[in-house]
Backbone as CSV, one residue per row, in Angstrom:
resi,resn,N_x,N_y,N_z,CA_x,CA_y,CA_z,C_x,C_y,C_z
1,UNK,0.850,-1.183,0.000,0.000,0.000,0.000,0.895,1.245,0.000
2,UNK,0.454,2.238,-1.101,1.223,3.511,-0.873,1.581,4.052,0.447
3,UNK,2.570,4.625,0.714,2.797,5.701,2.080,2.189,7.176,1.483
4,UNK,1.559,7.610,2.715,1.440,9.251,2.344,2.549,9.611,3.317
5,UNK,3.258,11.001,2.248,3.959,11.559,2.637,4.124,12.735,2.347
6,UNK,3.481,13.298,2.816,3.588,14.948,2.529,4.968,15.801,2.683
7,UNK,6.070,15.215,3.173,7.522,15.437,3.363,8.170,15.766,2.266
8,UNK,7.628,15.038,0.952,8.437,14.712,0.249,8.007,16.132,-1.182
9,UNK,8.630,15.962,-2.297,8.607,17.491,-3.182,8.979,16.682,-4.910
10,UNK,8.462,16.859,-5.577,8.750,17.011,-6.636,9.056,18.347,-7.294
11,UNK,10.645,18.454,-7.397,10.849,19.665,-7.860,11.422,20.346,-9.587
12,UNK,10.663,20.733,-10.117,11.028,20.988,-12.036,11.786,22.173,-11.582
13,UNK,12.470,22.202,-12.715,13.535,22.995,-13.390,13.947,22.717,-14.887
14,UNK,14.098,23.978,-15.509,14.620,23.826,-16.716,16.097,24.076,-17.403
15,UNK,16.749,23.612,-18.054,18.074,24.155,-18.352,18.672,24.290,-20.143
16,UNK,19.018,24.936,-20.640,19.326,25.245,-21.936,20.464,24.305,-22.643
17,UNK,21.014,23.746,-21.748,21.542,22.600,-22.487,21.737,21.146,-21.663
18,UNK,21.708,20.184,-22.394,22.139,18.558,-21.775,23.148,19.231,-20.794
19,UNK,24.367,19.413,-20.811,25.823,19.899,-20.011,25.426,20.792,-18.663
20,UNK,24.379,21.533,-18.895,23.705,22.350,-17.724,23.035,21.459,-16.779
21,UNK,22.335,20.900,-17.169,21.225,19.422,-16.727,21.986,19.126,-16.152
22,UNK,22.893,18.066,-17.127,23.683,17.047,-16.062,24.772,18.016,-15.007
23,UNK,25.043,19.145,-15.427,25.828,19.814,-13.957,24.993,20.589,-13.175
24,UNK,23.931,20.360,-13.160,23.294,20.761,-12.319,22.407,19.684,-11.358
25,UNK,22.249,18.902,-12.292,21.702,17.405,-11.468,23.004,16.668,-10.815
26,UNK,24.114,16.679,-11.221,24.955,16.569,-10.236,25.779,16.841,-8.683
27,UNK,25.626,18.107,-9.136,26.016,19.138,-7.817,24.819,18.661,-6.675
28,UNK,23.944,18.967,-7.231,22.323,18.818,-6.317,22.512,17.449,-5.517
29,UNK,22.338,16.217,-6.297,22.631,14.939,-5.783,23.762,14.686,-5.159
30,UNK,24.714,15.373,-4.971,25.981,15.289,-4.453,26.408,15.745,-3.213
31,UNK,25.370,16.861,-3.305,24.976,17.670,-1.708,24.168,17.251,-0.862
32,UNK,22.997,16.491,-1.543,22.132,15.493,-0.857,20.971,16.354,-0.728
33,UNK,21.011,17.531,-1.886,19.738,17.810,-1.966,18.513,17.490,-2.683
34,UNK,18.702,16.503,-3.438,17.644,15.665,-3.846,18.653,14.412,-3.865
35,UNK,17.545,13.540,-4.246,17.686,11.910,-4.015,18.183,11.312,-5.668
36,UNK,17.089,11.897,-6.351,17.225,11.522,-7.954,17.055,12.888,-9.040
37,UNK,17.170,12.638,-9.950,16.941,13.919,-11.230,17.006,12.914,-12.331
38,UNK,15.401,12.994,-12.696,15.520,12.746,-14.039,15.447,13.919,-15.008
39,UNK,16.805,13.573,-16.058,16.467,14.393,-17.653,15.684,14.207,-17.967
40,UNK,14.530,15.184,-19.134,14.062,14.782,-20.099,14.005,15.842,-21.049
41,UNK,14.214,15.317,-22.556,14.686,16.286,-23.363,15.521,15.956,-24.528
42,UNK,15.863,16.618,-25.671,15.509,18.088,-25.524,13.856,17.907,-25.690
43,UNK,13.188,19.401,-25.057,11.996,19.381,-25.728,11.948,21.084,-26.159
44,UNK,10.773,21.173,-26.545,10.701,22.763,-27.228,9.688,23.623,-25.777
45,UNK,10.237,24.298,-25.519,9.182,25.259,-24.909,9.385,26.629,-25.700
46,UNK,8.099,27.318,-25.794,7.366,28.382,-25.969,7.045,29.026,-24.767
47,UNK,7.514,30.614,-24.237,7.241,31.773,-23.789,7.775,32.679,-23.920
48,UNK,7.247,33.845,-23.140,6.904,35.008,-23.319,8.430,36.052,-22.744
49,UNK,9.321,36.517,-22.933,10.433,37.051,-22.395,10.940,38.005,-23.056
50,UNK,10.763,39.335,-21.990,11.245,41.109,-22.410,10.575,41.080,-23.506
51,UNK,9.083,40.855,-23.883,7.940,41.183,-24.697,8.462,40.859,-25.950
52,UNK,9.091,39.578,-25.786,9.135,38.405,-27.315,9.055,37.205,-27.337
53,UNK,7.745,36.465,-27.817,8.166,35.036,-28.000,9.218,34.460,-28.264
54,UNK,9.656,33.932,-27.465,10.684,32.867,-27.364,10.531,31.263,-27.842
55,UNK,11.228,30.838,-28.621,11.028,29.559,-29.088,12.392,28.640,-28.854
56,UNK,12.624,27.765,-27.502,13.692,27.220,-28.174,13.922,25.911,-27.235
57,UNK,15.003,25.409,-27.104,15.030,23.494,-26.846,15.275,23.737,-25.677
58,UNK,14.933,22.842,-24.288,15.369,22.880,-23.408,15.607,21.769,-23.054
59,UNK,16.272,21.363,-21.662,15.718,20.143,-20.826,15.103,20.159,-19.532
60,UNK,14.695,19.190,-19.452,13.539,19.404,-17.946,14.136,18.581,-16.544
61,UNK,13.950,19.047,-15.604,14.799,18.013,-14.400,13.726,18.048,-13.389
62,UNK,13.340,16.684,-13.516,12.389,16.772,-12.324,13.770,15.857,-11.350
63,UNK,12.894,16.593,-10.088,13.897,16.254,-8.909,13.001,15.739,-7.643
64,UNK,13.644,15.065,-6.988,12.896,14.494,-5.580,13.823,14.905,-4.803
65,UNK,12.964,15.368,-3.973,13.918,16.048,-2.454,12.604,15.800,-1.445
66,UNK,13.199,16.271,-0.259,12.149,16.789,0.790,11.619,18.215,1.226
67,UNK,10.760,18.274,1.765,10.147,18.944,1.669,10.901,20.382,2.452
68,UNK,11.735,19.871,3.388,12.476,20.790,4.382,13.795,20.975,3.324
69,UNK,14.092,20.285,2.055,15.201,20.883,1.472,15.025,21.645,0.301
70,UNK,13.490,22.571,0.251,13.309,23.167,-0.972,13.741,24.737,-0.631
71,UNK,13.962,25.370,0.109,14.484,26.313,-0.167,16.096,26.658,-0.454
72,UNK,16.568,25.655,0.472,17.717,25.195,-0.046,18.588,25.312,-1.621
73,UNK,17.561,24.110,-1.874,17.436,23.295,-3.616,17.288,24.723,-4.361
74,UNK,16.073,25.696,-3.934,16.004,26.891,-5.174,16.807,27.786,-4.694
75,UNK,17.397,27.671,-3.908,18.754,28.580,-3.971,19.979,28.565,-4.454
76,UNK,20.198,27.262,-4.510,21.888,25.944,-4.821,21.286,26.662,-6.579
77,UNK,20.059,26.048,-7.406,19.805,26.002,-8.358,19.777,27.265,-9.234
78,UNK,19.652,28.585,-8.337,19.697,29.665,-9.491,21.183,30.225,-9.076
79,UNK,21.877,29.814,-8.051,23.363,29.921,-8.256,24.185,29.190,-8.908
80,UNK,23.366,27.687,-9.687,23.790,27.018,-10.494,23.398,27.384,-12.041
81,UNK,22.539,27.905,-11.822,21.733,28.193,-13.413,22.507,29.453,-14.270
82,UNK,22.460,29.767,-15.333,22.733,30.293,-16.296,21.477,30.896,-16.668
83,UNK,20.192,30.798,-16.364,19.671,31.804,-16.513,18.947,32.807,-15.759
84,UNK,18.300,34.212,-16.047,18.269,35.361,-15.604,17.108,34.584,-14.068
85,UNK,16.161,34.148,-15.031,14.992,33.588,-13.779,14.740,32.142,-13.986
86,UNK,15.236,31.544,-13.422,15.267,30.254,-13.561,13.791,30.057,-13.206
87,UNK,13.236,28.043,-13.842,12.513,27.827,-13.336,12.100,27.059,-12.259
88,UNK,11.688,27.320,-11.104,12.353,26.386,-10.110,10.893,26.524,-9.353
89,UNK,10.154,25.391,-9.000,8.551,25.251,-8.868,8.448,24.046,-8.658
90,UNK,7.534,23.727,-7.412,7.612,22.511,-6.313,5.926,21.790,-6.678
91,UNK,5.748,20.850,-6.333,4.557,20.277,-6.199,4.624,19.015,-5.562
92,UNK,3.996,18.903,-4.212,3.987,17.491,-3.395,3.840,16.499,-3.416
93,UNK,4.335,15.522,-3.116,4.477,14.434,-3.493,3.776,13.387,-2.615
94,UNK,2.340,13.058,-2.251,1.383,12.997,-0.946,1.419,11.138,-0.896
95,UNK,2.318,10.488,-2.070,1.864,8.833,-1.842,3.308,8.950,-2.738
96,UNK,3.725,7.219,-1.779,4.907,6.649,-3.016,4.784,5.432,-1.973
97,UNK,5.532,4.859,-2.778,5.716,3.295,-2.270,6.911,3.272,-0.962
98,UNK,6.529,2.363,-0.271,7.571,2.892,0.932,8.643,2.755,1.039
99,UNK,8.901,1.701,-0.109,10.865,1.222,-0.053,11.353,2.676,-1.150
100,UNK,10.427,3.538,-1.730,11.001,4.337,-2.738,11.292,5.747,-1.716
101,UNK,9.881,5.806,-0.887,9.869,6.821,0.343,11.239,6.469,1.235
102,UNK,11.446,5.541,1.752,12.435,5.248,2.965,13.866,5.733,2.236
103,UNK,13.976,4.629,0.612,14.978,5.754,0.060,15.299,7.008,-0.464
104,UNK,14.495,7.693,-0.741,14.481,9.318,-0.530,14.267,9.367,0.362
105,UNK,14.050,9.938,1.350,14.583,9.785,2.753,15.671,9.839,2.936
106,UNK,16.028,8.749,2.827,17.777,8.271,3.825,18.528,8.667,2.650
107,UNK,18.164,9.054,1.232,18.985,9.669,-0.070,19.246,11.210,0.755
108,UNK,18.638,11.777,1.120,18.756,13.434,1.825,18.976,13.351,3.060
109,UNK,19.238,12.772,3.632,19.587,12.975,5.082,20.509,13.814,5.319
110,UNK,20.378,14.300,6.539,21.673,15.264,6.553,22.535,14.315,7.426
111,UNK,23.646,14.724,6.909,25.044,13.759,6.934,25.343,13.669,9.005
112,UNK,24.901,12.622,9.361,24.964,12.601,11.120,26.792,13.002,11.569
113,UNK,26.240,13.779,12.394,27.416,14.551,12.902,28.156,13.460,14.230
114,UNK,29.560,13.234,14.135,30.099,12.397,15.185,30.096,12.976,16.474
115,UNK,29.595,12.477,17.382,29.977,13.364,18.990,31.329,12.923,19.549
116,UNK,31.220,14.402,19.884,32.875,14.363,20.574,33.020,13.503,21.505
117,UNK,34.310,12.849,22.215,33.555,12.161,23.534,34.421,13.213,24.774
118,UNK,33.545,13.499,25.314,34.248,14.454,26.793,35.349,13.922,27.356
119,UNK,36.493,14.344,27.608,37.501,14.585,28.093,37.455,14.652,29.580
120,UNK,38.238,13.656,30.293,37.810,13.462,31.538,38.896,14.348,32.433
């Protein structure tokens, strides 16, 4: 049976080339701010920018993180990005299977800190 988990984030972003993607889905996963990033792409998007249609290839990165690492994530990401306003836009992730939940999860954890041992 699915887990609900409202913890969890599906997070998009777009990037102007494969080389951006993958260095940007790298860094991210490496910091342990998301778990996975899938590419997909190229595809074409259409909008609207400094009052001219824009037409051109992008790629798309959906990302899994948690929910406590999205401000984080859109911060790492437009200091990673190359462009002016990146797109960086969350939507929850309320059911997943629990061995996929437990590993996102323990994919973001923050890295457990060793205790000192007191000095007698």
């Amino acid at each position: 049976m699915p887990q609900r988990s409202p913890r969890l984030r599906l997070v998009f972003t777009t990037a102007s080339s494969e080389e951006q993607a993958l260095s940007i889905a790298r860094t991210i996963v490496t910091e342990q701010l998301a778990a996975c990033v899938n590419i997909v792409g190229p595809m074409r998007s259409i909008y609207k920018w400094r009052d001219a249609i824009e037409d051109d290839r992008e790629y798309l990165l959906l990302i899994k993180t948690r929910a406590a690492h999205y401000a984080k994530l859109e911060k790492r990401i437009g200091a990673l990005h190359t462009y002016d306003v990146p797109e960086v836009i969350s939507a929850s992730i309320d059911r997943g299977s629990p061995p996929y939940v437990k590993w996102l999860l323990d994919s973001t954890a923050e890295p457990r800190r060793r205790r000192r041992k007191k000095r007698q």
